[in-house]
PAMIDO-739459 format. One record per residue (C-alpha): residue in three letters; x, z, y. Coordinates in steps of 0.2 Angstrom, whole numbers, plus 5000, padded with zeros to 4 digits. Each point is the difference from the previous one (the first is absolute). Layout:
PAMIDO-739459
AlaXZY ...
end
This chain:
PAMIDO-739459
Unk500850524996 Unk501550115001 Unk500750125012 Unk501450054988 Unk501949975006 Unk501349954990 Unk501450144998 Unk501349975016 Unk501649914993 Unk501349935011 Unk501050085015 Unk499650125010 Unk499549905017 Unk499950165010 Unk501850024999 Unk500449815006 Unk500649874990 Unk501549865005 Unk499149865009 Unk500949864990 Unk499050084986 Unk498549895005 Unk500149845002 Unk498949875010 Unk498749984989 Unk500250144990 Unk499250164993 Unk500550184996 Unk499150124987 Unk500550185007 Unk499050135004 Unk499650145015 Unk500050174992 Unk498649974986 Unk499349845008 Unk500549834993 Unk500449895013 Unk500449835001 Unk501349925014 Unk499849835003 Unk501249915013 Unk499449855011 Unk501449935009 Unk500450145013 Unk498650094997 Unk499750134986 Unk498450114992 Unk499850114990 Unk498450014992 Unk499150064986 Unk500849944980 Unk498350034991 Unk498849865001 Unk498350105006 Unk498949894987 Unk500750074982 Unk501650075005 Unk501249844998 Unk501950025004 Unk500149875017 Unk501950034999 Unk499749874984 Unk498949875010 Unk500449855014 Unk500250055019 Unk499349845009 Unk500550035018 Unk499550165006 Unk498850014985 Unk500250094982 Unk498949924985 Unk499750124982 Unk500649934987 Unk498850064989 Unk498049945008 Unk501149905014 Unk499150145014 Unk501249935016 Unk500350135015 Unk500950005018 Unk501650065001 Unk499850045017 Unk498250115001 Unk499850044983 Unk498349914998 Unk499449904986 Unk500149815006 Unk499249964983 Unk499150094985 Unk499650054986 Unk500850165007 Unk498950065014 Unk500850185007 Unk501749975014 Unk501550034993 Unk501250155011 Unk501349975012 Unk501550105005 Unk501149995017 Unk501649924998 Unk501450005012 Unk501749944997 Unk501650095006 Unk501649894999 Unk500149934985 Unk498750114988 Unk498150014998 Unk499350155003 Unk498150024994 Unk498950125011 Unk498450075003 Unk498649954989 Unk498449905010 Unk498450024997 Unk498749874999 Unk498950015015 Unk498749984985 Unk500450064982 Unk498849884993 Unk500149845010 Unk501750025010 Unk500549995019 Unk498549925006 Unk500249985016 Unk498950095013 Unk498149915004 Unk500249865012 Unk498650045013 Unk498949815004 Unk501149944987 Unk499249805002 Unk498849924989 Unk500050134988 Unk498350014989 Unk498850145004 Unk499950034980 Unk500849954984 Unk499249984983 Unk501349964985 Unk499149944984 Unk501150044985 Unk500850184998 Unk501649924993 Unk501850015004 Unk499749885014 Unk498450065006 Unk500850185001 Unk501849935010 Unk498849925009 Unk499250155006 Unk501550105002 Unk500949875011 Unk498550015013 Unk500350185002 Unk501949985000 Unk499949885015 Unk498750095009 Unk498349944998 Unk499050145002 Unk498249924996 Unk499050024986 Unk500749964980 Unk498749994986 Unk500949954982 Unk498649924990 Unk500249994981 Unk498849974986 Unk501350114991 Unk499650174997 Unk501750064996 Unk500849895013 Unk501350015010 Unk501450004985 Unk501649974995 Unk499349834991 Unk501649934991 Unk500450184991 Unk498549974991 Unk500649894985 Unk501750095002 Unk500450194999 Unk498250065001 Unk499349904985 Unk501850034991 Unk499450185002 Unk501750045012 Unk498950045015 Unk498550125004 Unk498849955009 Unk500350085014 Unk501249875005 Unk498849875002 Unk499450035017 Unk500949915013 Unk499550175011 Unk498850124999 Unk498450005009 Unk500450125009 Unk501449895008 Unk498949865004 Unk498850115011 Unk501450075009 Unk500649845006 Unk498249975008 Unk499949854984 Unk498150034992 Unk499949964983 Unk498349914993 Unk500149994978 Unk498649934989 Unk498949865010 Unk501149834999 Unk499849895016 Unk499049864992 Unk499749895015 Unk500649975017 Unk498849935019 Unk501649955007 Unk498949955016 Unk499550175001 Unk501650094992 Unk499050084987 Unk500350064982 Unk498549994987 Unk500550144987 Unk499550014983 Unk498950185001 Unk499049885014 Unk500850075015 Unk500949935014 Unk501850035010 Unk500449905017 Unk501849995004 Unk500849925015 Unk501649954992 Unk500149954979 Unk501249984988 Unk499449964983 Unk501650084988 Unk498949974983 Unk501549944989 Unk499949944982 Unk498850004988 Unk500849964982 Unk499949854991 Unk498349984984 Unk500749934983 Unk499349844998 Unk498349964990 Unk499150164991 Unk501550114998 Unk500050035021 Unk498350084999 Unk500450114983 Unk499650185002 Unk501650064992 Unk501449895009 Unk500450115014 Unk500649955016 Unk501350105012 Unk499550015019 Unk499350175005 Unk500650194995 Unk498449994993 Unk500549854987 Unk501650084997 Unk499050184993 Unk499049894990 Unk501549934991 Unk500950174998 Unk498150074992 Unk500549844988 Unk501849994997 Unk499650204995 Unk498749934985 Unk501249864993 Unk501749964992 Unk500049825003 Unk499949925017 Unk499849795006 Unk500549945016 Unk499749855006 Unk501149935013 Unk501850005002 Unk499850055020 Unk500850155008 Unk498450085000 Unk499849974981 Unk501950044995 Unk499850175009 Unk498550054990 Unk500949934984 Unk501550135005 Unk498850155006 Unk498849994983 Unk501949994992 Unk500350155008 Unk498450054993 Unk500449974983 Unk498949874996 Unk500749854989 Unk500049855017 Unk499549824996 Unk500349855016 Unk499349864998 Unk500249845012 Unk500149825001 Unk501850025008 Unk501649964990 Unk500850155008 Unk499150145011 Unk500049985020 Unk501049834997 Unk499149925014 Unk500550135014 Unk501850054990 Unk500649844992 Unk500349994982 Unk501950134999 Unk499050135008 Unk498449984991 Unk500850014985 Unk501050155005 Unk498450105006 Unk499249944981 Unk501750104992 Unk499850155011 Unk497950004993 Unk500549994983 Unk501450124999 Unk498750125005 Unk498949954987 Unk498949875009 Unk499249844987 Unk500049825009 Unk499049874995 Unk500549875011 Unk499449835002 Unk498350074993 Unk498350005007 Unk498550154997 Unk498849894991 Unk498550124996 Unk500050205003 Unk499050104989 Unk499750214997 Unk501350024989 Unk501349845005 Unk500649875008 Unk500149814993 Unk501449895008 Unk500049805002 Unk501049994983 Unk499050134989 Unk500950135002 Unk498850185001 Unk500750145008 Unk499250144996 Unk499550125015 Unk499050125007 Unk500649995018 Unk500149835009 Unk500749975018 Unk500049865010 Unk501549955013 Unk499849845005 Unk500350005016 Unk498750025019 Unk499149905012 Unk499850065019 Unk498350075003 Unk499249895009 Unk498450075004 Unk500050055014 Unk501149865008 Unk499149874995 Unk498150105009 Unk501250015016 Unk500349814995 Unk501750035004 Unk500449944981 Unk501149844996 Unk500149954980 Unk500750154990 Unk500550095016 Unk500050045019 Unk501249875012 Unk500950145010 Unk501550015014 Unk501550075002 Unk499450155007 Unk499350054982 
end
């Protein structure tokens, strides 16, 4: 995650700019002294806030203002306008605001306001007898939702015991950078973390890595955990997410065909893609394009197979698949389209027609499947997911 702000561009909103400048609707790049900020007008009210996405430093000035709400345009992280705080992740840290005040016909940029909270925002002081609120609160799945999850409790007050339970023993991290920059080789490691432990503790959020919750006495609101232990909670939410997709048949259970979930899946594909020149990935999804475009980066020679006609054609349509499929190739990406992996072997893979790829590293990208585990113990399970309302 980065905390490194573009270069200010744009007027200087400490000395005022003309109101008609800003339309209803509209944003402002400028900057106060060596701060970006971003002015954003809202029928007759105005903010200034931040211009530096706090998730990897996107330019907000460049994404969509939805009422008194900014959205990234590069991870699509959405904040408020008016507070600063983050209404939707991937980003996680409040963005800054600055006093406005308008004096006859220019706007005049201020004092900068700091967040109550430099880590979760203005929470709001703790609301004392606050009703019906849980005595604890166990989260199962240290990932981007499990860790907002914790982080709006604090911010609205709850002052009860957090415990952040994940199998994962690198967990909480920035999940989606793991088939993008930091497999390309752009990013260190040190950006992975969503925060550092240290943050985590000083929030009163206790952190439990290693032992998976592997079953669930919802009469008794107690979790069975892999090492043989137990944890009761008073309150539960099971955040376990996705689990990705097998190949069909033989080739899901290879040794070789690596699949991209964890930090530790995507360290095991760098120690590859270090040993080989010749790379096959299967599946066309976002996950497996990434990885075709960070091994590329990489250096390796990058062949995709899938059954589509054009990649992501399903979500895109066909103009935009086929668009995406240029981009790939100009950068030196080899489609096999409209092909199936038939078998998989040490040295190759064999497709539907015949075709042998020869290589040394194999990924697999064919899409996920919710984790269900634990639902479907808590028997709160329906199919291939969990019925929920509109306050989810």
């Amino acid at each position: 995650m980065s905390d490194q702000p573009n270069a200010p561009a744009g007027p200087d909103l400490a000395g005022g700019i003309p109101l008609t400048s800003l339309a209803d609707g509209a944003m402002l790049a400028g900057h106060v002294g060596d701060d970006a900020v971003l002015l954003a007008r809202v029928g007759e009210e105005i903010f200034a806030v931040g211009a530096t996405c706090t998730h990897y430093g996107g330019p907000l000035a460049e994404g969509i203002m939805d009422g008194a709400q900014v959205r990234c345009p590069w991870h699509h992280a959405c904040f408020s306008l008016r507070t600063g705080d983050v209404v939707r992740t991937p980003a996680l840290r409040p963005i800054p605001r600055w006093e406005v005040e308008r004096r006859d016909d220019r706007i005049f940029v201020g004092k900068k306001i700091e967040p109550r909270d430099p880590e979760l925002g203005g929470s709001p002081a703790p609301v004392a007898g606050r009703a019906k609120a849980p005595a604890s609160v166990v989260i199962v799945g240290a990932g981007a939702a499990g860790s907002a999850a914790a982080d709006t409790l604090r911010r609205e007050g709850y002052t009860g015991p957090i415990i952040l339970l994940d199998g994962d023993t690198d967990a909480p991290y920035d999940r989606p950078n793991l088939s993008k920059d930091y497999l390309a080789g752009n990013a260190p490691e040190e950006w992975i973390p969503l925060r550092s432990a240290d943050a985590y503790r000083e929030h009163g959020i206790e952190l439990r890595r290693g032992p998976r919750a592997t079953g669930i006495d919802v009469g008794a609101k107690r979790l069975t955990l892999s090492d043989g232990s137990s944890l009761s909670y008073d309150a539960l939410l099971i955040a376990t997410g996705a689990t990705p997709a097998r190949l069909p048949g033989p080739s899901g259970n290879v040794p070789r065909v690596h699949y991209l979930r964890t930090l530790a899946d995507s360290r095991r594909i760098i120690a590859a893609a270090s040993k080989a020149k010749t790379a096959v990935v299967i599946g066309a999804s976002v996950i497996g394009l990434e990885v075709a475009a960070s091994l590329r980066a990489r250096g390796l020679e990058v062949h995709v197979v899938a059954p589509e006609q054009r990649p992501l054609e399903r979500v895109l349509g066909p103009e935009l698949g086929g668009f995406v499929r240029k981009v790939h190739e100009e950068h030196g990406v080899v489609f096999h389209l409209g092909r199936t992996a038939g078998t998989i072997d040490d040295r190759s893979v064999t497709l539907d027609d015949g075709t042998v790829l020869g290589a040394y590293l194999v990924v697999a990208g064919v899409g996920v499947r919710a984790d269900l585990e634990l639902a479907t113990a808590a028997g709160v399970a329906e199919g291939r997911g969990v019925p929920v309302n509109e306050c989810l």
